[in-house]
N, C-alpha and C positions, 0 to 999 in steps of 0.2 A: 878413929873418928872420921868420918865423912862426912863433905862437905855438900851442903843441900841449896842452892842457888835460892838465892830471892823470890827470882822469877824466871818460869820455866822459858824456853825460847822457842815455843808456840804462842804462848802468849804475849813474845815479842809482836813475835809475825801477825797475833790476829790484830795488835793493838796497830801496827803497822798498816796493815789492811782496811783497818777501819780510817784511819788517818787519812790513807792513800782518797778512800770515797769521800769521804766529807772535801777534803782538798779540791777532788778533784770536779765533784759534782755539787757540789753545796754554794759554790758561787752563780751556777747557771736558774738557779733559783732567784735570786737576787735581778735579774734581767728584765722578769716582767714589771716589777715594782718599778726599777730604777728608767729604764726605759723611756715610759711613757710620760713618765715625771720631766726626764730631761727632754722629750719632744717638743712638750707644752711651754716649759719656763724656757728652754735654751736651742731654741732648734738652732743655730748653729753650731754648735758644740756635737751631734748627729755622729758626723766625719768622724769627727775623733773619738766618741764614744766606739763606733764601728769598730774602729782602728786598736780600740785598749779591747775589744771583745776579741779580737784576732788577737791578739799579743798573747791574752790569756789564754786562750786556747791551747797557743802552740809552747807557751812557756810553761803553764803550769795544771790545766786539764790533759794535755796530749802527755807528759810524762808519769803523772799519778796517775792517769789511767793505767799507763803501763805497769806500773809499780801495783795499784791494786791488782791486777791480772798476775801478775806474777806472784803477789804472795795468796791469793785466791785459790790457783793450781798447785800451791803448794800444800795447803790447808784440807 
């Protein structure tokens, strides 16, 4: 009897992949909405909105990007 896995581990990886783009790209959508919202009600809060857009970037688009690219090339 052999054993037939759940789910294959391509379909890890695309499910991976797809993860990785919504992750990584799915919040920079959310900018123009949020943005201009917070110029109008709180321009001083601007700074620090700035400052969470950079955080995000480097914390969590800059590595699912990578992560998408890498299971992209593998696919």
């Amino acid at each position: 009897m052999s054993f037939v896995p759940a789910i294959a581990f391509y379909d890890l990886v695309v499910f991976v992949h797809v993860a990785a783009i919504v992750a990584a790209f799915g919040v920079t959508f959310t900018y123009p909405v949020v943005l201009p919202w917070l110029a109008r009600t709180h321009p001083q809060a601007m700074g620090t909105a700035h400052e969470v857009q950079s955080l995000i970037g480097m914390r969590v688009i800059g590595p699912s990007s990578v992560l998408a690219l890498a299971t992209g090339i593998y696919l």
